[in-house]
N, C-alpha and C positions, 0 to 999 in steps of 0.2 A: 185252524187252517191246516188241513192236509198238503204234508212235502210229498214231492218226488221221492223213488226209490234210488235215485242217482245223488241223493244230497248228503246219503250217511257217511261217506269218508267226507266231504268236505267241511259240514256241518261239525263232525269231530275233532278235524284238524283246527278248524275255526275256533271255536271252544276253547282248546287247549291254550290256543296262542290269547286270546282274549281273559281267560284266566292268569297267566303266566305273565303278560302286559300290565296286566292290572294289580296285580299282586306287588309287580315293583318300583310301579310309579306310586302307590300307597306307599310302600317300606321308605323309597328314597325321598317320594317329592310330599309327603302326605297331607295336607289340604289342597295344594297344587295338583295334585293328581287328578282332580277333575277335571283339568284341563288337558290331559291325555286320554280320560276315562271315556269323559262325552262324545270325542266325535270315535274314538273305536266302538264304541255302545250304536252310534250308526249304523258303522260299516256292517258290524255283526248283526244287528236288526234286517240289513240289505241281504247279507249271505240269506237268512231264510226269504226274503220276499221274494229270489231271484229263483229258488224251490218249489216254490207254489203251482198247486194245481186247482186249478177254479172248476167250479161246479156247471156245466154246458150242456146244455138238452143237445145231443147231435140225432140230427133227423139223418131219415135213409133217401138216398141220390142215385138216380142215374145216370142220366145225361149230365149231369151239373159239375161243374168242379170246385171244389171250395176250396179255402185258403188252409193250406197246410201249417201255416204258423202267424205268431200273434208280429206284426209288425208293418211297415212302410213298403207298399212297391215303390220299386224304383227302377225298374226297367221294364218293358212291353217293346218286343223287336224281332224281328225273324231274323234266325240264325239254322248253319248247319249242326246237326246233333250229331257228331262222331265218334260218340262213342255204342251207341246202342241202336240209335234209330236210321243213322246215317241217310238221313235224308234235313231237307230242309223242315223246318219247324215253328212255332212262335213261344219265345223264351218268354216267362213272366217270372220277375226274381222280387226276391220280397226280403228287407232287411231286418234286422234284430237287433235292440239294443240290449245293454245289460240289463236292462229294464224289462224287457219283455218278458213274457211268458215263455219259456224257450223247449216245450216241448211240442215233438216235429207229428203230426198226423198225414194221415193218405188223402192225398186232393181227388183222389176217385175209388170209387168202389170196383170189383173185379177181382184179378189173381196176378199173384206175383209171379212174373217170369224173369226175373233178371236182378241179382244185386253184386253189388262192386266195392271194396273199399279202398280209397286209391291215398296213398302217403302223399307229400308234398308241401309246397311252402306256407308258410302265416302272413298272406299280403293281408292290409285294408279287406276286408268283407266286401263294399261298395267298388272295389277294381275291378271293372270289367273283364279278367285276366285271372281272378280268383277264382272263377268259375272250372278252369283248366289246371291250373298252376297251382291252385291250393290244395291242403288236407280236404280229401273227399269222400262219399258216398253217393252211387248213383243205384237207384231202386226202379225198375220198370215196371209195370202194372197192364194190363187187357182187362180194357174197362167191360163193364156190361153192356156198352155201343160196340163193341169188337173194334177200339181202335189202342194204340201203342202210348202210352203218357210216363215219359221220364219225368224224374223229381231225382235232387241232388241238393244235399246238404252238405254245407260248405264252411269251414272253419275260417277264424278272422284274425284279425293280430292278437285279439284276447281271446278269443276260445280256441281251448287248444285240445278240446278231446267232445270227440261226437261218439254217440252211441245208438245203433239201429239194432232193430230184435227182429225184424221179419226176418224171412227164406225162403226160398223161391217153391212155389206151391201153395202159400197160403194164400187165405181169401182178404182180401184188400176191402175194406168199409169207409168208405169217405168219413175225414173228422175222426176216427178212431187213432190211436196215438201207435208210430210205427218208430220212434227212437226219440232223443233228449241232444241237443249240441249246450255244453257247460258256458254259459257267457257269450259276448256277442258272434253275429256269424250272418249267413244268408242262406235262403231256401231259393232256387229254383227250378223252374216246371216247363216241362218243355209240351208243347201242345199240338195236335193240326193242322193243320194250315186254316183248314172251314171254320176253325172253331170261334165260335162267335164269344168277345171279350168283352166282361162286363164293367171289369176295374179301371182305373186309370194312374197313369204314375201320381205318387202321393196322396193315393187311398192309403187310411190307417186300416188296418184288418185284425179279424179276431178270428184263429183258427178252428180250426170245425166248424164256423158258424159263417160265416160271409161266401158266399157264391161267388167267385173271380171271373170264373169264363163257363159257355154253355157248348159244349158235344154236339154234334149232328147225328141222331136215334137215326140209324138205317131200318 
């Protein structure tokens, strides 16, 4: 199984503490120790699945927008986008457990014109309110439609550290991976108004690979 590049301090620190645990629940508790050993033997099994990066044919997109991360929508609403597009828009926000596959790709292909990293609070992921008020990144994109498609990834009461690698100029490839958030959190995407939505709340999605909404090709 191939990790992420964002796993090797964690993976480390994990280790460490996992040898260290175990060393003295052996010394002090020693055939009882298996019953501190087992379920840390989990947890540690979970730090790497939580690493993982899966093997995904990503095809090349136009018009399309696909799902930038592996998880739940849970929101489809028009809202205003004030920080970038300031106009009205249609938000599709898409959740992440610790479970998911928590690396973030571009839901459109095009060029970066725009990225932000904004400080703030660790609400719920799922708070309406996170989207503003939380630890953020906001990445804009000029699709190959010539239209404006914000994306923002958003830190949750457990993930407490996002990382994005674009910069404004580079070429944007739907499905292509543009940063990692550590642990749970949310992705959302702000769209068109035209743009025609293919998901619905409570689609489970697989990023790079599912189609959420479709661009009007001028």
């Amino acid at each position: 199984m191939k990790l992420h590049r964002e796993s090797k301090g964690t993976i480390t620190v994990a280790t460490l503490l996992f040898i260290i645990i175990s060393a003295a629940a052996i010394y002090f508790l020693e055939i009882w120790s298996l019953l501190v050993i087992m379920p840390l033997l989990v947890i540690y099994s979970l730090v790497f699945w939580f690493f993982r990066v899966p093997n995904r044919e990503i095809l090349e997109h136009r018009e399309n927008v696909v799902a930038p991360v592996d998880g739940k929508v849970v929101m489809i609403k028009e809202v205003d986008e004030n920080e970038f597009l300031n106009e009205r828009a249609i938000q599709v926000s898409i959740f992440m457990s610790p479970l998911n596959v928590h690396i973030c790709r571009y839901p459109v292909s095009g060029k970066v014109i725009y990225k932000k990293y904004h400080p703030g609070k660790y609400l719920v992921a799922w708070h309406e309110k996170s989207s503003t008020d939380n630890e953020r990144t906001t990445v804009a994109v000029e699709s190959l439609t010539q239209h404006k498609v914000v994306f923002r990834q958003i830190a949750g009461y457990v993930a407490r550290r996002i990382v994005f690698y674009c910069n404004e100029g580079d070429e944007a490839k739907a499905g292509h991976e543009f940063g990692f958030i550590k642990f749970g959190s949310r992705m959302d995407i702000f769209l068109p108004l035209d743009t025609e939505i293919i998901c619905k709340i409570g689609d489970i999605t697989k990023g790079g690979l599912d189609v959420i909404a479709r661009m009007k090709d001028y």
